[in-house]
Every structure is written in C-alpha cells, then in structure tokens.
N, C-alpha and C positions, 0 to 999 in steps of 0.2 A: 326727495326720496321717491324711487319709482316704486310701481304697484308688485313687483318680485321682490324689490328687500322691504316694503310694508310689510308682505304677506312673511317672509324670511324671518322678522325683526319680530315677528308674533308667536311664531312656531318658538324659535331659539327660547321666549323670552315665559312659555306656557312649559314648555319641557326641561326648562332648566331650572324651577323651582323645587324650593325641597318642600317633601312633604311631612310637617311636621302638625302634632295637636291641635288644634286650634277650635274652644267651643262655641258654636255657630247657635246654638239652640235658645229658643226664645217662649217662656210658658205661656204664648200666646201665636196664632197664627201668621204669620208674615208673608205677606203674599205681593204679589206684584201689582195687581189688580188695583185699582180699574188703569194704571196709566200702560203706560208701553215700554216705558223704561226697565232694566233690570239691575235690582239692587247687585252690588258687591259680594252680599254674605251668603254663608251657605243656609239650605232649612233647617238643617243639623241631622244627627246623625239617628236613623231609625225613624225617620219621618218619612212617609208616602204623601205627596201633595199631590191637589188636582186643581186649575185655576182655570174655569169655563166663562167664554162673555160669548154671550147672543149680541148681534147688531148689524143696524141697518144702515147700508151706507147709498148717498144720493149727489150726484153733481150736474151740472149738464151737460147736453154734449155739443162739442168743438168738430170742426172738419177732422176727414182721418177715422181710425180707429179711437174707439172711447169705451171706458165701461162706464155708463153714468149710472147704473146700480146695482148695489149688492145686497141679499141677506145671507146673514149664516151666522158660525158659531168656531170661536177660538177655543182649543184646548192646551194647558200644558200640564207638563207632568212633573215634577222635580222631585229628585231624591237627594241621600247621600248616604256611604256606608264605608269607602274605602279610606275617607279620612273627613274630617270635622272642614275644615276647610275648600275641601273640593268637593262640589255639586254635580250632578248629571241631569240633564234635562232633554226633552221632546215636546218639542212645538211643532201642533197641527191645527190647517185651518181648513175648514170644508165650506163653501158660499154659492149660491146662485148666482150666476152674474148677466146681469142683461147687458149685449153687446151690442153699439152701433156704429154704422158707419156712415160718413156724412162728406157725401160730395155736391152731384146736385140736387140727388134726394137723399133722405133719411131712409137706411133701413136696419133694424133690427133685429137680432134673436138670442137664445140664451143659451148661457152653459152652464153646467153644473158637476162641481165634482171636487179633489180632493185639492187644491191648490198652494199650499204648502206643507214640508212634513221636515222638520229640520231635526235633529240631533245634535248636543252639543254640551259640554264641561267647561263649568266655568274657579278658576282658582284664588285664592284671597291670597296677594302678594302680601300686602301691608293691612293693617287696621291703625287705627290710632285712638290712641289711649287719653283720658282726659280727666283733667283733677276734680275730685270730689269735694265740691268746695261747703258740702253742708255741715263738713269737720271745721271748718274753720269760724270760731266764735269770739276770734280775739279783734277782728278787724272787719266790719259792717261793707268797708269799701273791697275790700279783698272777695271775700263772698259772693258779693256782686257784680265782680271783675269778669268783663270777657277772658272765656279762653282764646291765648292766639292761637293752640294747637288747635280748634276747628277748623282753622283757614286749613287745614292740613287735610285733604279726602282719606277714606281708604281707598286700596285699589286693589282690583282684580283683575286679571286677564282673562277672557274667550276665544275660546274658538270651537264652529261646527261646522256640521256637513248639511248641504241641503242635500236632499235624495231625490232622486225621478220616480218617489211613490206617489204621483200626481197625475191629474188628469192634462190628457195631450193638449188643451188649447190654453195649461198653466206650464208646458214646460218651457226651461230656459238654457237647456243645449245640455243637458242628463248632470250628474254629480259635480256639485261646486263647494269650494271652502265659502264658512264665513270668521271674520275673528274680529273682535272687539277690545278694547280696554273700560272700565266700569269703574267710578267714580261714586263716594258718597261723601259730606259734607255734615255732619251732624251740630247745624249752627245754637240750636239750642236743645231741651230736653222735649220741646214740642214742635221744632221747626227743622226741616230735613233736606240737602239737595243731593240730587243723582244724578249726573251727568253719565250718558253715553256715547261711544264713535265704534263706529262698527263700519267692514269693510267686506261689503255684501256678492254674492253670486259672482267670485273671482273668477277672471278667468275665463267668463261667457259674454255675451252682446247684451246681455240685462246688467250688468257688473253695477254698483253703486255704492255712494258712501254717505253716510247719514250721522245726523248728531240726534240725540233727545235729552231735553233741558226738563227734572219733573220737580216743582217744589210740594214736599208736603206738611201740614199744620195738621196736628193734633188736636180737635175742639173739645176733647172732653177722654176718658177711659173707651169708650165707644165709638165715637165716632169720629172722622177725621176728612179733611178735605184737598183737593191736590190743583194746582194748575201746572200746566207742560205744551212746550213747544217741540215739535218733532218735523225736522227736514230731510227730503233724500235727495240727491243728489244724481241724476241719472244723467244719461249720454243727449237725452233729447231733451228731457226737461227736466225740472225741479217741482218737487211735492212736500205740500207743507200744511202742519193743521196748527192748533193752537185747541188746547182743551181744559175742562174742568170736569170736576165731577164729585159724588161723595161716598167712602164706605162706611159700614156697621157693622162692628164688631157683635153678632148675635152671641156665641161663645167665645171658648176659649180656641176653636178647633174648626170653625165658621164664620167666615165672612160673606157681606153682600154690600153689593156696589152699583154704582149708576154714573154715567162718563156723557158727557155732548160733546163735539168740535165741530169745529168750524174749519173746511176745506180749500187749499186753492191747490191747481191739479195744473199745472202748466195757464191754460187762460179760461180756465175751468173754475169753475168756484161751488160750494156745495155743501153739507153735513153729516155728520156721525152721530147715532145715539147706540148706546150702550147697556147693555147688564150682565151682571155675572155674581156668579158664587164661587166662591174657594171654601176647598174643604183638606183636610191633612188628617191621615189615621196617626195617630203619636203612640210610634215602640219606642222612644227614645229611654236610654236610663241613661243616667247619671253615673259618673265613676268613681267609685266608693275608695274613701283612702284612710288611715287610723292620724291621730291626731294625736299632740301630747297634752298635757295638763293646762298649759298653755293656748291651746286652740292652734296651736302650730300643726303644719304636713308633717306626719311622720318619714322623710324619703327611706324606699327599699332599698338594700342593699342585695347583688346576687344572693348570698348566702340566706338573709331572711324569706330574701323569693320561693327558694326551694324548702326551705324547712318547709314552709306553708304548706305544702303540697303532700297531702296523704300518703302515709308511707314512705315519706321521705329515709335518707340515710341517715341523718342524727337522728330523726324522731325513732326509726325503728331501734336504734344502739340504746335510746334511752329507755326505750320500753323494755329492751333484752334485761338491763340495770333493775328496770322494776321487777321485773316477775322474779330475776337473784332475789334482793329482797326480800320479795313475799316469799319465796320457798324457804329461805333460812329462818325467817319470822316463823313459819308454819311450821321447823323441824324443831325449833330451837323451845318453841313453846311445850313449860310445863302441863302435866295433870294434875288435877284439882285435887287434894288429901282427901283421903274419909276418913271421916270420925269412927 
C-alpha cells in the first residue's frame, strides 16, 4: 500500500463511522501519562483534561547536525461533548534545545520555542466486551478460565493536523496530516496492552511512521506501573527508547507520575527522565432513565417523550378534563341546612 491510499484508507475509514452512544466515562482519572502511547477510549463526556510532563532529555552527539539536549514541558488537552465515543485533543510541546554540529569541530547553540502543537480526534470503532466470570459459582474451573475475547483489542481510529504554530528551526514544510489506528488489549483486570501505528508529518521531508508497544500493571487501587517501547521510523534514521515508569493515583481527579528511558537516536545513545501531573475538572452526569419493578430500562416511546414535556398536548386536554370536573363539583355542591 502506498503512502496516498494509507493516508486515503484513514480518512474513508474515520469518516465513515457512525456516531452512536457509547459511555467512555470512568469515576476515576484516566490519563495517558506517563507513557507516550494513546489509549482507544474517550475521557467521556463533560470532562476538561489536562496531562503536563516536565523532562529532560540527553544523547550525545554524532557528526552532522544533532540535538543532544532538551528540557521543556509537554501539554495535552482532551475533551469530549459531541458524542461519548469521540474525543478532541491538542498536543503542545515547548523545549530548549541545544543544537550541535559536528564536523571537524564541535559547535554549539540553542533554540527555543514552541516545537510541536497538533490538533487531533480520535474515534472508538469497536470495544470489546468480556464475561463477568464472578457470576459464575457453579464451576471453580470456568471462573478461572481465560477469556479468549481479550486476545480481541478495541480499536480506534486517528487522525490530526500538525500546525506551523511553532517556532522556525521546529518547522517541517507548514500543515501536515497525522493519522493513526489505536489498539487496547485488556489481558486481565490489572494487566493492560495499547498498541499504536501512527502515520506522522504526511506529505513533508520529515514524514514518519512509528509504532508504541505500552504494557500496564495495576500494583494496588493507587498505584500502577508501565513498561513501552517506542520506535520512528524516518527517512534517515531510526529512533527508539525503551521505558518504565510509575503513577499515583492522589485522587479521584489527580494523578502524578515519573517515566526514565533509555535512548538510541540513529548511532546516538542517551536518556529520558520524566514527571507530570494530570488533572481533569469532571462536569460529566450521568443519563438518567426510569426503570420497572424489575430493575429493567423503561424504553421511551415518541409519544411518552412528549407527554413529558410541560405543557404538552395530552397533558393540557387532561388538565381542560380536570378543572370540568372541579367546576361541576363546585356547582353541583349542596348548602349546609340550618337548624
């Protein structure tokens, strides 16, 4: 497949889904942080997220141009409102970067300024669903049974835009697509995989394709630990780290985290250290529905829809009915005899 029906095969396959209910929302923060991968799911619906890592990055330098380091600060933004399933996001990264060049001498200087700022929607094609085996009391081995539907990911499509709101020695030839497909694995109820492929700065002389491999372990209600491999794949070289790290869950609405890797940068080799907090303001509500006697959904029907609604057209006819009624009660009522 060439890089026009990739890019084709993503568009078709992100705008041809339907957009229907789907509840993303979780009474706990869900953040991406600390790895680099992006889940499938959405944050749900009435959530404002914000997912900030500080960190320092170090390699050495090779002939040629190199940046053998960085500090700065990643920001994203994620929301969701137009449906439970579909997400909107903004990732910006602002860094220092010391630049050298290495022929027969070393020289040096730095830049600084805004060097990523993407915009992007991501959609839950599939989830997958998986038996709740703690109903099952009749059979010790059943209970215990792998699900094979694990081996089953959900899946998401992506796609964004990088923008040229960046500083001139991060640009990479003005407005590029990126689009992706997003992958999760939910092997057990503490063990988690997210596979990404993303198909980066289409279309320009930086173009690249990348995978990120994140496993995460749940150590406790709190805290949780992650290792991931992440590779790109560019026109001149290959970039790859290999990382760990841990979060803490502080609340329900707060996380904080701390991430290391380990770098190879073409014949480059070097380090990552990391921190960040995620935070999420929660408007989300819940969608309220009447139930029967049973515990069962009451489904609406048009007609119950609108009765509902103040003022409706039966409700007023019934009211007309009442206050008949009450005036013939009131005409028809005797006076009390005196003695």
């Amino acid at each position: 497949m060439n890089k026009t029906s990739f890019f084709r095969f993503f568009t078709i396959l992100l705008l041809g889904v339907s957009f229907q209910t789907f509840g993303q929302y979780t009474e706990v923060i869900n953040s991406n942080n600390p790895g680099f991968s992006e889940s499938p799911y959405s944050v749900g619906s009435g959530i404002y997220q914000f997912e900030t890592n500080l960190f320092f990055r170090s390699t050495g330098i090779v002939p040629k141009f190199t940046r053998p380091q960085s500090l700065g600060a990643d920001l994203m933004f994620r929301t969701s409102f137009l449906s439970e399933r579909l997400e909107l996001n903004a990732h910006m990264s602002y860094s220092r970067d010391k630049v050298a060049f290495n022929n027969v001498f070393t020289s040096t200087r730095f830049e600084t300024g805004l060097n990523r700022f993407t915009v992007a929607a991501k959609y839950l094609v599939f989830q997958q669903e998986y038996e709740d085996k703690s109903k099952e009391v009749r059979s010790w081995k059943r209970r215990n049974a792998f699900d094979k539907k694990r081996l089953i990911p959900s899946v998401a499509v992506y796609a964004g835009i990088n923008t040229d709101f960046v500083g001139e020695f991060y640009q990479t030839g003005g407005i590029s697509p990126k689009v992706g497909v997003l992958l999760q694995n939910d092997l057990s109820n503490q063990f988690n995989i997210v596979t990404n492929v993303f198909y980066d700065f289409i279309g320009t002389d930086a173009e690249e394709i990348s995978y990120i491999i994140t496993g995460t372990i749940s150590l406790s209600d709190r805290w949780s630990t992650f290792f991931e491999n992440q590779t790109i794949f560019q026109k001149t070289r290959n970039l790859s780290n290999f990382g760990t790290g841990l979060a803490f869950l502080y609340n329900r609405d707060l996380q904080l985290n701390t991430s290391a890797r380990y770098l190879t940068e073409g014949a480059s080799k070097g380090i990552y250290v990391g921190f960040g907090v995620s935070y999420r303001i929660n408007r989300h509500q819940d969608e309220s529905y009447e139930v029967d006697e049973y515990g069962n959904r009451i489904e609406e029907t048009p007609i119950t829809k609108y009765n509902k609604k103040k003022g409706g057209f039966f409700s007023r006819m019934f009211n007309i009915f009442k206050k008949k009624d009450k005036k013939k009660k009131k005409r028809t009522r005797k006076r009390p005899k005196r003695n």
